[in-house]
N, C-alpha and C positions, 0 to 999 in steps of 0.2 A: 758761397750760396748753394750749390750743388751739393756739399757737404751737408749743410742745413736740411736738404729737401730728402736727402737718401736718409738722414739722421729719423729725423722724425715720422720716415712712413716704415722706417725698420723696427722702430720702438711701436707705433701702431699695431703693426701684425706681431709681435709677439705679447701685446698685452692681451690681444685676442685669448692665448694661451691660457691668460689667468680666469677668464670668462664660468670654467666649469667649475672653478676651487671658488672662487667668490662672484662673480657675474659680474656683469657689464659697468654698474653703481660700483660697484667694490675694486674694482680695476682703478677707474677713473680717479676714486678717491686717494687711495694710494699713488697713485701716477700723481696729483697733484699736493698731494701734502709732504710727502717725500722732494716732490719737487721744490714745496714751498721753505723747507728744512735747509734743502741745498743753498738756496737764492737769498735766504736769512742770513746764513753765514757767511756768505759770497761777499755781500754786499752792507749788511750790518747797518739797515736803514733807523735814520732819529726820528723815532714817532712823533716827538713835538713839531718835527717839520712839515708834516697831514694837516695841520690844524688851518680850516678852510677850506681844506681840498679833501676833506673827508669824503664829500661824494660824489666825489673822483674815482677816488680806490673804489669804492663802492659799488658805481656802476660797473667798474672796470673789472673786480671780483666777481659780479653776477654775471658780466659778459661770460669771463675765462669758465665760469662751472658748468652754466648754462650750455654752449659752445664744448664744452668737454662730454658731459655729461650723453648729449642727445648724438650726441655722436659714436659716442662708445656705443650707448644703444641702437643706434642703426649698423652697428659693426656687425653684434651679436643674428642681425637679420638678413645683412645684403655682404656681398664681395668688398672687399675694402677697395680696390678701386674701380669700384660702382656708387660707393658711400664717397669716397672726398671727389671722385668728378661730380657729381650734385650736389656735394656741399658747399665746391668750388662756385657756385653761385651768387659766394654771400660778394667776395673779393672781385668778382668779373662785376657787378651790379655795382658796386663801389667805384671802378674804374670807370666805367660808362657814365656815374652819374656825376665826377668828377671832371674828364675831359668834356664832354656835350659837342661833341660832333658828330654830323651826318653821320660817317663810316661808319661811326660806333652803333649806328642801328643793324647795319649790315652785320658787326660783329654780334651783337644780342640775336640777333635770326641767327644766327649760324648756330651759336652756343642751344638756342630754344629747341632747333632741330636737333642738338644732341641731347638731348635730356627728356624730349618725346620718345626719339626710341631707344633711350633707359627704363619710359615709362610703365609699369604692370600692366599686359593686359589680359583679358580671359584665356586661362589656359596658363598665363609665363609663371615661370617659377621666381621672378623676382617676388619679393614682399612686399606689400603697397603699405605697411607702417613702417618698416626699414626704409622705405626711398623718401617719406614722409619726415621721419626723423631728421634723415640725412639731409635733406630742403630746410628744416627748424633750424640746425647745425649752423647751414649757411648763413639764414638770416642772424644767429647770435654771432657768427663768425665777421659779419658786416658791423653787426655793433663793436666790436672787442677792436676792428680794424679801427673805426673813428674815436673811440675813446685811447686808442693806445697811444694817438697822434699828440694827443692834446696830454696825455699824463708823460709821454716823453718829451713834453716842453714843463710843463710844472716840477719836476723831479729833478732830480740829477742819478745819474746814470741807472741803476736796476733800481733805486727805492720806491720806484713807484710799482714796479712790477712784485717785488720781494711782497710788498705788502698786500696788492691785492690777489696774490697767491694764495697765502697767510687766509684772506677771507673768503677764497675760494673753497680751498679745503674746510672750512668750516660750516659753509652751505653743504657743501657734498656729505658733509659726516654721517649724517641718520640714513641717508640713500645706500651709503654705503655700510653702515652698521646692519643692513635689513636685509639688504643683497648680499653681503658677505660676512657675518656674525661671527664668531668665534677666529674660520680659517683668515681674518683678517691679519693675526697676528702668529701666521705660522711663518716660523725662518724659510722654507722656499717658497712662501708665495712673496714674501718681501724681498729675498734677494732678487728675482723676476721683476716684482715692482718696480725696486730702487733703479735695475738695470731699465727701465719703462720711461722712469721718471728723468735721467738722464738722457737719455739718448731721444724723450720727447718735447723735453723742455729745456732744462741747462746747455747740452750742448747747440740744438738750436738755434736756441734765443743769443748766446754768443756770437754763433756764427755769422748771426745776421746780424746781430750790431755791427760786428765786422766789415760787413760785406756794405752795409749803408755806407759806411765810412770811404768805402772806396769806389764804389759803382754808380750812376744816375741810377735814381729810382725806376726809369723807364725800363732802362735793364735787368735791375732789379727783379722787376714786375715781370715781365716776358720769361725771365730764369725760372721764378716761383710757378708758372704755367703746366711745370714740368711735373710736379708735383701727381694731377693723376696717372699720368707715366706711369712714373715709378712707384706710384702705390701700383697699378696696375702688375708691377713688375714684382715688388716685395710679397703679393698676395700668392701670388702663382709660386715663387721659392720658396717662399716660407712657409706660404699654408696650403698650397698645394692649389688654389682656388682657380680653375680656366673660366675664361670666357669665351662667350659666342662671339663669331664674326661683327653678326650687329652690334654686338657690346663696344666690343674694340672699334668699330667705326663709329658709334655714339663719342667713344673715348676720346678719338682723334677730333672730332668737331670740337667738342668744348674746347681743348689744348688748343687748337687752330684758333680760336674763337678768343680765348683767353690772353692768349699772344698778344692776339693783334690788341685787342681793347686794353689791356697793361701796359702794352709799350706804346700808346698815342695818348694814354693819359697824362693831363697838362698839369694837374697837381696833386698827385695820387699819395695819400698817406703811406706810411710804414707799414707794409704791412708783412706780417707775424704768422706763426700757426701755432 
């Protein structure tokens, strides 16, 4: 699981990189159709076996683009991790509304007081459409959580994921034909890509299938907590990005916040990034 979490916020901050040669659209689409390429052959899903469940994959494709997509874009505006601790509100909301105990309001205050002072205010150099994105993020990320519960009961093993990868990337194409036109198809932005696409999605998503297989999801949950951490952590080595004290004390609320509401949740989905 740790694995999983370092995985995917180190492919984060270096999709960043791809941001100036194709932009934010152009990143994302490649991270996920590259992704999608991988996960086809991985798993070599029989489309006759969709039939029914078409709008399944469906929603579950509009989640992953949507969720990818608006997130990239609040990359290109805010600290990456100042983007997934606010977006980490899709999966804290999910927990909360999952378990429905007392405590868990106490955890939602805690987590609220981190994300106010994340919040722009006159004068900060935060972006008040990057923290906004990064809040859209969340909520598609809440979606993608409850639909992935329900397509990893319908499926058998990655077919449900392969597939709505597959329409993921196909939502994203024009976003990403517009944003990144031409240098979409230069050999180093795809070797970057394909290294994007892996380390944010394939190995990941592995990992934690993994990792379900052997952990309560309660623990689970409280691991994934770590998550703005160590984007916190990837942001600053990789892309040089510091924060402010307050930052880092916003930072530490959610994490606090996140913990606790993940691991007292009584029946919390699978959840993924």
């Amino acid at each position: 699981m740790l694995g999983a979490v370092v995985s995917v916020q180190t492919g984060a901050a270096i999709a960043t990189t791809l941001f100036d040669s194709v932009g934010p659209a152009g990143a994302v689409f490649l991270r996920v159709a590259l992704g999608a390429i991988v996960l086809m052959a991985i798993w070599r899903p029989a489309l006759a076996r969709a039939r029914g469940r078409v709008w399944l994959v469906a929603v579950f494709g509009f989640a992953l683009a949507a969720m990818n997509l608006s997130f990239y874009a609040s990359l290109d505006r805010i600290p990456l991790g100042i983007a997934v601790t606010i977006e980490f509100v899709g999966p804290l909301g999910v927990a909360i509304a999952a378990s429905r105990r007392r405590l868990d309001l106490a955890w939602a205050a805690l987590a609220a007081c981190g994300i106010v002072l994340l919040a722009p205010t006159p004068g900060s150099s935060l972006d008040a459409l990057g923290v906004a994105l990064a809040l859209l993020a969340g909520g598609f990320w809440a979606l993608y959580i409850v639909t992935s519960a329900r397509v990893g009961q319908a499926f058998e093993g990655g077919d449900g994921l392969a597939m709505a990868m597959v329409l993921a990337a196909a939502l994203l194409l024009p976003f990403g034909v517009v944003d990144g036109g031409a240098e979409l198809v230069a050999l180093g932005v795809l070797a970057v890509a394909l290294a994007v696409a892996v380390l944010s999605s394939v190995i990941p998503y592995s990992l934690e299938l993994e990792a379900l297989r052997r952990l309560p999801q309660s623990t689970f949950g409280v691991l994934m907590s770590l998550e703005p951490a160590v984007a916190t952590l990837a942001g600053l080595v990789i892309l040089g990005q510091r924060l402010s004290a307050p930052e880092l004390v916003a930072i530490g609320l959610v994490i606090a916040a996140s913990a606790g509401a993940l691991g007292t949740a009584r029946a919390a989905a699978p959840i993924e990034t």
